[in-house]
KEKE-557492 format. One record per residue (C-alpha): residue number from 0; x, y, z. Coordinates in nm, 4 decimals. Layout:
N
- NUM; X; Y; Z
...
END
This chain:
419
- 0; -0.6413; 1.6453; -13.6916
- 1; -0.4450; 1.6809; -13.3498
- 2; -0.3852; 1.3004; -13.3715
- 3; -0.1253; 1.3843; -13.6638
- 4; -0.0182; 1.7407; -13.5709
- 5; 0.1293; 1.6758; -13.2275
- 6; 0.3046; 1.3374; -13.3688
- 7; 0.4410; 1.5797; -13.5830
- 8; 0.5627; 1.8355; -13.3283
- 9; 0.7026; 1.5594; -13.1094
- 10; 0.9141; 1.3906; -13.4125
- 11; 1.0786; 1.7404; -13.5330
- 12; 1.1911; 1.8022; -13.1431
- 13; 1.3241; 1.4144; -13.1488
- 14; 1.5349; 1.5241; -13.4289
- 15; 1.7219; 1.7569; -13.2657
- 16; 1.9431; 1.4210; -13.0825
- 17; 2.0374; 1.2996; -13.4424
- 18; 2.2967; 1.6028; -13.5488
- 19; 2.6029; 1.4595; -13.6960
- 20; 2.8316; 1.7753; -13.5077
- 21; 2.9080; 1.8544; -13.1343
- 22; 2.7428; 2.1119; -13.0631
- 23; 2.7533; 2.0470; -12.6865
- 24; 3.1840; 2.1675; -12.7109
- 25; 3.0879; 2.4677; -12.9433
- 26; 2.7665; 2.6329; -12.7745
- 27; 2.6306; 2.8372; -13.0462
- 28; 2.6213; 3.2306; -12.9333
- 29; 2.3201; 3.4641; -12.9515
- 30; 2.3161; 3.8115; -13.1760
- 31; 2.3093; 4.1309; -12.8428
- 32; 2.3022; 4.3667; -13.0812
- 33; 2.0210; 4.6181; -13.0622
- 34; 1.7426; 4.6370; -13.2924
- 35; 1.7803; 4.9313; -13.5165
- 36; 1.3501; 4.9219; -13.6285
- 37; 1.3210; 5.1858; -13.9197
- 38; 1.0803; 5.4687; -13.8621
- 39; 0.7492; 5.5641; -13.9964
- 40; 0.5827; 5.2372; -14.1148
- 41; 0.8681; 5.0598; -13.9755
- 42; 0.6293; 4.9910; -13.6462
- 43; 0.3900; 4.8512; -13.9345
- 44; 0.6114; 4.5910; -14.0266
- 45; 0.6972; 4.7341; -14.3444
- 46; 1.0601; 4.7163; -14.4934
- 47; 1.2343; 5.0481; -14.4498
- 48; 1.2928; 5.1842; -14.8207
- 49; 1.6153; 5.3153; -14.7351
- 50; 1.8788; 5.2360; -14.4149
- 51; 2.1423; 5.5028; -14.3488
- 52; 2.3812; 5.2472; -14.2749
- 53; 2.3742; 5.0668; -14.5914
- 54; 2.5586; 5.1213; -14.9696
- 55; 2.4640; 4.9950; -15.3240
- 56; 2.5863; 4.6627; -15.4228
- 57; 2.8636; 4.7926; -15.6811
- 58; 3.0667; 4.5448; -15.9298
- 59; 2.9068; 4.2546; -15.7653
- 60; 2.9964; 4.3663; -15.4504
- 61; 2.8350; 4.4707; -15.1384
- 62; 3.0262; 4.7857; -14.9704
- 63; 2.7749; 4.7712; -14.6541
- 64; 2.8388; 4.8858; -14.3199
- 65; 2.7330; 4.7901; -14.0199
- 66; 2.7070; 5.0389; -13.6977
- 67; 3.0069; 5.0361; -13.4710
- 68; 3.0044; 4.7130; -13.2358
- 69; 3.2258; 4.5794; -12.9841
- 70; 3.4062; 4.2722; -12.9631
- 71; 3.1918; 4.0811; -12.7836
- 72; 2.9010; 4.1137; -13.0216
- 73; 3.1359; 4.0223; -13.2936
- 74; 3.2639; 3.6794; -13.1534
- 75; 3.6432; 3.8059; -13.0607
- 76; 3.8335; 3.8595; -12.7921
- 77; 3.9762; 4.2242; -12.6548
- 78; 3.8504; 4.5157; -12.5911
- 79; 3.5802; 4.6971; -12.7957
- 80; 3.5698; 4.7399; -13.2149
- 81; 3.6135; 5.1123; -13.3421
- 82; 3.4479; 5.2432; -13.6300
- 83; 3.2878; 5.0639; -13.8982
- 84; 3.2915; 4.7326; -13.9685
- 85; 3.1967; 4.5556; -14.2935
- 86; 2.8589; 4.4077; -14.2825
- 87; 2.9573; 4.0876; -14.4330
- 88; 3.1239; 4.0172; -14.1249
- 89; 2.8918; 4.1785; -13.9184
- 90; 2.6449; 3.8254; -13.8502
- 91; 2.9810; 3.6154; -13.8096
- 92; 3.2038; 3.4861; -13.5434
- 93; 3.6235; 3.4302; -13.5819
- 94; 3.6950; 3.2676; -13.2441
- 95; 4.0628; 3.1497; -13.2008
- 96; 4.1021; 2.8092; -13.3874
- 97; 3.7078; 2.8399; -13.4729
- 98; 3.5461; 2.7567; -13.7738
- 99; 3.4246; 3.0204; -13.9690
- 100; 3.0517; 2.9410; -13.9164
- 101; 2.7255; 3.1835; -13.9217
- 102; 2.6324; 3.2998; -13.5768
- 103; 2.2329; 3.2571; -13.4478
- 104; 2.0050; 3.5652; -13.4463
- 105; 1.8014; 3.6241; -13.1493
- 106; 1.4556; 3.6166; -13.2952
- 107; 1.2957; 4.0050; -13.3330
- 108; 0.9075; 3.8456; -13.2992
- 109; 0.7957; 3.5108; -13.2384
- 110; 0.7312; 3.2768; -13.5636
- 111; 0.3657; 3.2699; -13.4830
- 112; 0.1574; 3.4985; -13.2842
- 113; -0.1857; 3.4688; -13.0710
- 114; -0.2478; 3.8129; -13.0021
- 115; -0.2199; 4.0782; -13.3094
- 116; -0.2997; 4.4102; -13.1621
- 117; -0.0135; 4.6767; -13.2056
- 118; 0.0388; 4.6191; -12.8253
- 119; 0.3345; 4.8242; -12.7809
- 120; 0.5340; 5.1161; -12.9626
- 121; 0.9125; 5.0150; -12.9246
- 122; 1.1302; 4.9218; -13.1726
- 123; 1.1115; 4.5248; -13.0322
- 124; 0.9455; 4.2971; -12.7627
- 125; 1.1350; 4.3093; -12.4516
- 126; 1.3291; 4.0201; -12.4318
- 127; 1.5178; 3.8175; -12.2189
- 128; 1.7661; 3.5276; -12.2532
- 129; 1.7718; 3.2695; -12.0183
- 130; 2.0499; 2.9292; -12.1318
- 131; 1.9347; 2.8459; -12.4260
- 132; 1.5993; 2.9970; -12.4392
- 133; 1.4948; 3.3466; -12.5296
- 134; 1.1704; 3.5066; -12.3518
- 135; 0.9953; 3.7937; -12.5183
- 136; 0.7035; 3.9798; -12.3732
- 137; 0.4581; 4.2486; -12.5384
- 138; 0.2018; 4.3612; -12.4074
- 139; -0.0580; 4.7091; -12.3783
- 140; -0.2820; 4.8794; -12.0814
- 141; -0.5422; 5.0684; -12.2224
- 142; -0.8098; 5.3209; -12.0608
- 143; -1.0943; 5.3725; -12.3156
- 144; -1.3424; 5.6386; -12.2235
- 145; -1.6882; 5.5572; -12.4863
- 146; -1.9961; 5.7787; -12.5370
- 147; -2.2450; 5.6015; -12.7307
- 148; -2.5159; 5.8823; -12.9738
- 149; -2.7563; 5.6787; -12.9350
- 150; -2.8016; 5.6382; -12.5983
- 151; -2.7431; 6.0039; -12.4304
- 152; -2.6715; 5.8520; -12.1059
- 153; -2.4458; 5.5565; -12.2001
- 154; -2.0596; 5.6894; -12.0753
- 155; -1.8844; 5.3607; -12.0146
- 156; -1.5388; 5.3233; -11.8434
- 157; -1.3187; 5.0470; -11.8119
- 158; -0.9128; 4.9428; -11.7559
- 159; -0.8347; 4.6626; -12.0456
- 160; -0.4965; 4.5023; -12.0267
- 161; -0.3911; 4.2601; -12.3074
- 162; -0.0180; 4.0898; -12.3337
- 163; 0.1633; 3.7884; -12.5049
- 164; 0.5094; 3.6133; -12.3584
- 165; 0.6950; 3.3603; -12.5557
- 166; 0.9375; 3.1377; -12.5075
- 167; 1.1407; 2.9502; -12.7658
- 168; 1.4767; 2.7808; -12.8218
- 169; 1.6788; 2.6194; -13.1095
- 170; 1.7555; 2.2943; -13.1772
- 171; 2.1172; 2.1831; -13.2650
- 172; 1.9518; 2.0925; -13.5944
- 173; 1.8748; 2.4389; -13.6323
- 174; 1.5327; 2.3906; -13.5795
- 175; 1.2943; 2.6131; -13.3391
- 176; 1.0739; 2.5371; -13.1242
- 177; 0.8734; 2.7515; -12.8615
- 178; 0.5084; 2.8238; -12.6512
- 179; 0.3040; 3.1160; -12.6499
- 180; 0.0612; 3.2061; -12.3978
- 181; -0.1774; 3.5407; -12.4361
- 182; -0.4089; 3.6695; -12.1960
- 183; -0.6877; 3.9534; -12.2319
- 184; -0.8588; 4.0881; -11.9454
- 185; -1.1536; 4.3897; -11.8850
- 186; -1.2349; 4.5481; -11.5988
- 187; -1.5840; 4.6954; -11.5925
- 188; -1.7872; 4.6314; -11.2805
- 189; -1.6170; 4.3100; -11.2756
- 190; -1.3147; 4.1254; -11.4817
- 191; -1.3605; 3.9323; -11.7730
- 192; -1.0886; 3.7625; -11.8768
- 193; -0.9969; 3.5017; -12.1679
- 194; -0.6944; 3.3367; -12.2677
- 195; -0.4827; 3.1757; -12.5335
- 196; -0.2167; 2.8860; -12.5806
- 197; -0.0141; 2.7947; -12.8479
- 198; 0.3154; 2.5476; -12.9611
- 199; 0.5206; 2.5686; -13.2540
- 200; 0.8084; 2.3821; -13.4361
- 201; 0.9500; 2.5821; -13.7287
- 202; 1.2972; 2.5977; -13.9652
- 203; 1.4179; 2.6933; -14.3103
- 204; 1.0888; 2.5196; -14.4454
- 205; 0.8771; 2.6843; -14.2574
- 206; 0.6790; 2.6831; -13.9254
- 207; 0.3794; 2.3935; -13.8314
- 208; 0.1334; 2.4863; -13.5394
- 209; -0.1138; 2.4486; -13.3225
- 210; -0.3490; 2.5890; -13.0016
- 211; -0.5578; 2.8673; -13.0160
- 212; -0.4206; 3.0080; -13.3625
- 213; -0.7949; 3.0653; -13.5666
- 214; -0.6709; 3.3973; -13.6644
- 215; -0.3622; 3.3266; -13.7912
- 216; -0.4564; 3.3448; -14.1467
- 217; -0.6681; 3.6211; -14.1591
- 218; -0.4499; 3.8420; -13.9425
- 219; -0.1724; 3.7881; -14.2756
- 220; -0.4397; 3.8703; -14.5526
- 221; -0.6362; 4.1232; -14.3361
- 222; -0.6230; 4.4836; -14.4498
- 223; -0.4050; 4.6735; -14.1523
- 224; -0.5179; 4.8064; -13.8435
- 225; -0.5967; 5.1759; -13.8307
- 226; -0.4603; 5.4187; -13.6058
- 227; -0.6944; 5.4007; -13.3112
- 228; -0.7410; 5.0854; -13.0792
- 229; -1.0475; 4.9885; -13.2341
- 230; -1.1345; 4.7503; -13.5322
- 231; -1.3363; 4.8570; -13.8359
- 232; -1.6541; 4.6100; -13.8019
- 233; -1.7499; 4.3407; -14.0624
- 234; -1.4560; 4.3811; -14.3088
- 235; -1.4116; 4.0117; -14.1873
- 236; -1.5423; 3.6849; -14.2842
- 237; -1.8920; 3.5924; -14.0389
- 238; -1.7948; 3.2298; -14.0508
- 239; -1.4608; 3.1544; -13.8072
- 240; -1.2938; 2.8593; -13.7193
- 241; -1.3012; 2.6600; -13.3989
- 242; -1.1024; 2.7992; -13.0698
- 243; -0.8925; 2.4976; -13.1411
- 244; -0.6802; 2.4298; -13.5097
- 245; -0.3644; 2.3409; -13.6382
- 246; -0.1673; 2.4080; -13.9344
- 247; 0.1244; 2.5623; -14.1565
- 248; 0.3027; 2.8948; -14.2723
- 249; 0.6208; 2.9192; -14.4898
- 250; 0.7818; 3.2141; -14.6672
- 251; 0.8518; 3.1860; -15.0470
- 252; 1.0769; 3.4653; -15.1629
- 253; 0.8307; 3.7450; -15.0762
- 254; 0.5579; 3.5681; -15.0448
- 255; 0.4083; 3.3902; -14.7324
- 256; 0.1519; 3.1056; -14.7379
- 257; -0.0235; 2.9783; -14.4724
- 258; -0.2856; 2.7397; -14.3871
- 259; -0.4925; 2.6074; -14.0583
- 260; -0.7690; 2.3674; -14.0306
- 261; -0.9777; 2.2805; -13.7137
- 262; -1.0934; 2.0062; -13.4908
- 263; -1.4443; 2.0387; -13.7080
- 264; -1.2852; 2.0055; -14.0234
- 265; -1.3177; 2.3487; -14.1498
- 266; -1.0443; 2.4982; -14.3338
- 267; -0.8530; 2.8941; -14.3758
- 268; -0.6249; 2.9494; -14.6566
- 269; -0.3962; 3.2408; -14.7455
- 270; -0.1697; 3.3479; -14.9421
- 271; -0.0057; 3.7098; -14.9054
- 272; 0.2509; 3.9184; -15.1844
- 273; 0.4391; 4.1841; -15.0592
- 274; 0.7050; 4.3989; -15.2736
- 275; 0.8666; 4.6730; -15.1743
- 276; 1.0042; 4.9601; -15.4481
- 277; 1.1708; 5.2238; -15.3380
- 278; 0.9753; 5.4016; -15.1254
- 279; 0.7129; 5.2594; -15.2294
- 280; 0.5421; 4.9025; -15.0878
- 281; 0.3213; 4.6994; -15.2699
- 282; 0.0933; 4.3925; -15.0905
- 283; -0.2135; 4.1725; -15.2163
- 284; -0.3305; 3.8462; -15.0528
- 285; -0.6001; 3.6432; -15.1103
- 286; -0.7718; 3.4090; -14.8621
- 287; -1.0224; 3.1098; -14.8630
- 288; -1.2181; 2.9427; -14.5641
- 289; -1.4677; 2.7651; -14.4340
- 290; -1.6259; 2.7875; -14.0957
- 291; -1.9316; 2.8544; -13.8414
- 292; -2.1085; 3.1034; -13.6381
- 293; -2.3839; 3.1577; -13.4099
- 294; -2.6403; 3.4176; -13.5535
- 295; -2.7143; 3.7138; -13.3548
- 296; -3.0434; 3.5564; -13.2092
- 297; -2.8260; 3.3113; -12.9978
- 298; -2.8670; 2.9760; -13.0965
- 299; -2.8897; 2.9717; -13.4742
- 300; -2.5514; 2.8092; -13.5853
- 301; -2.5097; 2.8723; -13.9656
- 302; -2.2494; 2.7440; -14.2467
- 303; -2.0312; 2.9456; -14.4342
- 304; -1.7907; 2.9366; -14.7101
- 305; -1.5895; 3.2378; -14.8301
- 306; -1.3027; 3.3695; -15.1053
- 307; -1.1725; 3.6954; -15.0300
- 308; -0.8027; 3.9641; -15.1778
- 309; -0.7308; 4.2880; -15.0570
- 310; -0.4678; 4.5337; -15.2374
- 311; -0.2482; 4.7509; -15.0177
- 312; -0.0255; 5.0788; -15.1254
- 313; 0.2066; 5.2305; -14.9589
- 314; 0.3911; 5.5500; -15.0803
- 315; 0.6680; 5.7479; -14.7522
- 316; 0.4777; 5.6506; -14.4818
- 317; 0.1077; 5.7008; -14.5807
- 318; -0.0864; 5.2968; -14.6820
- 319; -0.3923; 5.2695; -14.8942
- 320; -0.5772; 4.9817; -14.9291
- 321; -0.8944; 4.7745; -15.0083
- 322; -1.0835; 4.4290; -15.0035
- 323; -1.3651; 4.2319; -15.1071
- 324; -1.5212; 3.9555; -15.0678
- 325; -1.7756; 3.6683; -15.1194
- 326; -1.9728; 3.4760; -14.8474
- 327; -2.1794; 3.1791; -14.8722
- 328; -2.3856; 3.0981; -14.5723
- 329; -2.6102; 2.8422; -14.5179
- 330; -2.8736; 2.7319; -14.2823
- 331; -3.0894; 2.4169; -14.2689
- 332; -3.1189; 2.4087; -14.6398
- 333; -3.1443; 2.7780; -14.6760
- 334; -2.8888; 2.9823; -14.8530
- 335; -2.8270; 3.3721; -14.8404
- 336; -2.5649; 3.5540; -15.0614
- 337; -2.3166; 3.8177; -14.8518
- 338; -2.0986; 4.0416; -15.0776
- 339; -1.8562; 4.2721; -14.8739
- 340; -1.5848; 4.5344; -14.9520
- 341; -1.3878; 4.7729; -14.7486
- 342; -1.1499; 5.0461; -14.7470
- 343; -0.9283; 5.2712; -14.6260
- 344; -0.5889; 5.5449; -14.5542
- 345; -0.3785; 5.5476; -14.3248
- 346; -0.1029; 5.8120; -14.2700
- 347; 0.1464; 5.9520; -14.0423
- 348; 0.3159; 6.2665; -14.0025
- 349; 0.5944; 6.3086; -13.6633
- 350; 0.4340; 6.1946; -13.3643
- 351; 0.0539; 6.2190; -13.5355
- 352; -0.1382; 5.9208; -13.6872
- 353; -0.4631; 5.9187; -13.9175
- 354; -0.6844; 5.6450; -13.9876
- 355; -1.0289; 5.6807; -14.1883
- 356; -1.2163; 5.3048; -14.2843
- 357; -1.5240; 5.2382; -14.4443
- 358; -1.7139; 4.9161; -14.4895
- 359; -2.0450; 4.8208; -14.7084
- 360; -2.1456; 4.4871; -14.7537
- 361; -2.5289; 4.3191; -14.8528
- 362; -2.6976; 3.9820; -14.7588
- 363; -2.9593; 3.9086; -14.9854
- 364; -2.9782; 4.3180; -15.0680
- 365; -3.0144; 4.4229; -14.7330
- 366; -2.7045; 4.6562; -14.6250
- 367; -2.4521; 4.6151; -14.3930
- 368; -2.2748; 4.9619; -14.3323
- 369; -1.9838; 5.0695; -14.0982
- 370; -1.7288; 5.3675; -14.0538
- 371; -1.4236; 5.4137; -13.8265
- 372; -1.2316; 5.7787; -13.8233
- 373; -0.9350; 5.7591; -13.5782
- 374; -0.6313; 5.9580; -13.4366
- 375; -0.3622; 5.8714; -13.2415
- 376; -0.0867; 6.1222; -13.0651
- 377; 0.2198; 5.9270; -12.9381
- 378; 0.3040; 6.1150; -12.5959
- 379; 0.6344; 5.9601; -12.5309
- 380; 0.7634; 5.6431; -12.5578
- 381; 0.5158; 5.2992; -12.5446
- 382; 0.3094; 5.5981; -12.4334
- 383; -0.0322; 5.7187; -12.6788
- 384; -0.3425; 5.9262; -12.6592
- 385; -0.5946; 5.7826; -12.9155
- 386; -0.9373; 5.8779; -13.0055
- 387; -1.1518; 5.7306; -13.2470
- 388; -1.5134; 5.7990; -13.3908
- 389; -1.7067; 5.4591; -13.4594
- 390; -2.0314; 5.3796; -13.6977
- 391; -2.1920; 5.0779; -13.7402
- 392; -2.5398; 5.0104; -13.9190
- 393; -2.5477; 4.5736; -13.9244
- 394; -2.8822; 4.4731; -13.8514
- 395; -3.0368; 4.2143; -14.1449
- 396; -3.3098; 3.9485; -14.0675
- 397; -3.3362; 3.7280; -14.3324
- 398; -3.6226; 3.4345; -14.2883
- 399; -3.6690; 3.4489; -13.9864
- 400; -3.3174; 3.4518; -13.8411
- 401; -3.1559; 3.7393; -13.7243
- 402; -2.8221; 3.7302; -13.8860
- 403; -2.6539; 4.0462; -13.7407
- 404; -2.8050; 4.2858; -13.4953
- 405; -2.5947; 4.5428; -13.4088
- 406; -2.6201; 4.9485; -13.4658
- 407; -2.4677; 5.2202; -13.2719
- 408; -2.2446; 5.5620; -13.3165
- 409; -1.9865; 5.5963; -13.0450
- 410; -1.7026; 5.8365; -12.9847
- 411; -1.4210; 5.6384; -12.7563
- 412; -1.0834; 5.8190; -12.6150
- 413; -0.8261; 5.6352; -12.4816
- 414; -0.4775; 5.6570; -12.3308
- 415; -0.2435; 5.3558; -12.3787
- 416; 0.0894; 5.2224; -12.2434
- 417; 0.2725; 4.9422; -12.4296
- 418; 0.5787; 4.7728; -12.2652
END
């Protein structure tokens, strides 16, 4: 697989040299403006419904504004730009004797990503442009506090700091290319720490791949993350790639497809619809993979094929969704059935957030069970108290082989900083 997607890589960069214009006399400039992120479920990646800024398209044409900016930002010369200017200009240069030509956008998130957590609360990564090549960095410290029911006496504390830098450039055939590197690390009576890597090529067509990029497909089809920094447990597939896989994503009006497939020759496909009406937001995906993963008794590796959709709803700034799904899994010749579903609402109101998720799933009609309640108060900004209420009831034994073994009730607070 690598054999053909680094060729790849290397023969889109080549390209770059074969550009029939000079782009070495006209250096292409870089969009300064700020990034004006909508609010409420703007920081979910959801389209804003509405932008103050903006007009109806009347008679075929488009009377939209764009906020006051100076010269600079527009491509001209003198001092700065009062009052509004007409958004149609707004993403174009008129240099003296200069073709009129679109100007580059500095990218607002990297094409890919290795490290999905909602690891800060601005508007945008903090970037930083260096020649040609733009820099961004996210990243989150958090302090969880947990309390585990079951055990009276188990009050754990640790420091976990988690972060993702990128750095990417474009081509003079307007292609991208860029490098990702993510690190996670815990400190609790010692660090652990684990990292990722990742490379990426990517244009009009879309954007090919590879590293450490397993959860790339899931993380598009996934239902969203809730409000606290924890996950809701088993909503997920059991079977999971290999660390290391390659593959594609493009965008197709509104919908994005994507595909990876790994050094063992397991496969994830996905395909996610989003619509936005009025202020309202419609998304449904739908996912299928293959993969592997080590039952809970340690050495057991077991088979797995899955199909799986989710529906999402979003009405102001409150999302509803749910998923399901179907899991083969195999072992030595032996085959057990796992049916899954999950759900759950997600609101916010100022600077409050609510969360409540719930998960049932069976393996041969033994249940699977899990719950997640959490809240999150934003302090200030990149600055959060969160607290979240966790239940999980996963432990199925089926022949002999202990598929899942996990069951505990734990309250966790937490105060996090994202920069």
């Amino acid at each position: 697989m690598f054999k053909l997607v680094l060729p790849a890589l290397a023969a889109l960069v080549a390209t770059g040299c074969s550009n029939p214009y000079d782009f070495a006399t006209q250096k292409m400039q870089t969009q300064k403006q700020p990034y004006y992120a909508p609010q409420g479920y703007g920081a979910y990646d959801y389209q804003a419904p509405h932008q103050p800024w903006s007009h109806p398209v009347q008679n075929g044409y488009a009377p939209q504004y764009a906020r006051p900016q100076t010269a600079a930002q527009l491509g001209l010369r003198g001092g700065p730009q009062q009052g509004y200017v007409p958004r149609s200009h707004a993403n174009y240069g008129y240099g003296e004797n200069r073709a009129y030509k679109p100007r580059a956008r500095a990218p607002r998130r990297s094409l890919i990503n290795l490290n999905y957590e909602t690891l800060n609360f601005f508007e945008a990564p903090l970037a930083k442009e260096i020649g040609d090549t733009t820099f961004l960095l996210r990243g989150r410290v958090d302090t969880p506090l947990s309390y585990s029911f079951k055990n009276d006496n188990d009050l754990d504390a640790s420091v976990e700091g988690n972060f993702q830098v990128s750095a990417e450039t474009q081509l003079p055939n307007r292609i991208t290319i860029g490098a990702l590197y993510a690190g996670r690390g815990i400190e609790n009576n010692g660090v652990d720490y684990d990292d990722q890597l990742a490379a990426f090529a990517g244009g009009s067509w879309g954007t090919v791949f590879g590293g450490n990029v397993s959860n790339l497909v899931f993380e598009n089809t996934r239902r969203k993350r809730g409000a606290s920094t924890l996950e809701l447990e088993g909503s997920n597939t059991l079977g999971q790639l290999a660390d290391w896989s390659g593959g594609y994503q493009g965008r197709y009006g509104p919908m994005i497809v994507s595909g990876l497939f790994d050094e063992d020759d397991n496969y994830d496909i996905g395909v996610t619809l989003q619509r936005p009406m009025g202020n309202k937001d419609y998304r449904v995906s739908a996912r299928h993979n293959t993969g592997q993963f080590t039952a809970a008794d340690g050495f057991t590796e077991i088979d797995t094929r899955a199909v799986s959709a989710i529906g999402e709803y979003v009405y102001g700034s409150t999302r509803y969704d749910i998923g399901v799904g179907y899991e083969e899994l195999k072992n030595n010749g032996n085959q057990a059935d796992r049916w899954f579903t999950s759900a759950g609402i997600n609101t916010k109101k100022g600077v409050w957030s609510f969360s409540a998720e719930g998960h049932y799933g069976e393996i041969d009609g033994k249940e699977e069970k899990s719950a997640l309640i959490g809240v999150r108060y934003d302090i200030a900004r990149g600055l959060a108290a969160t607290a979240a209420l966790d239940y999980q009831d996963r432990q199925i034994t089926i022949d002999g082989v202990n598929y899942i073994n996990t069951k505990d009730t734990r309250g966790v607070v937490a105060l996090s900083y994202g920069f």
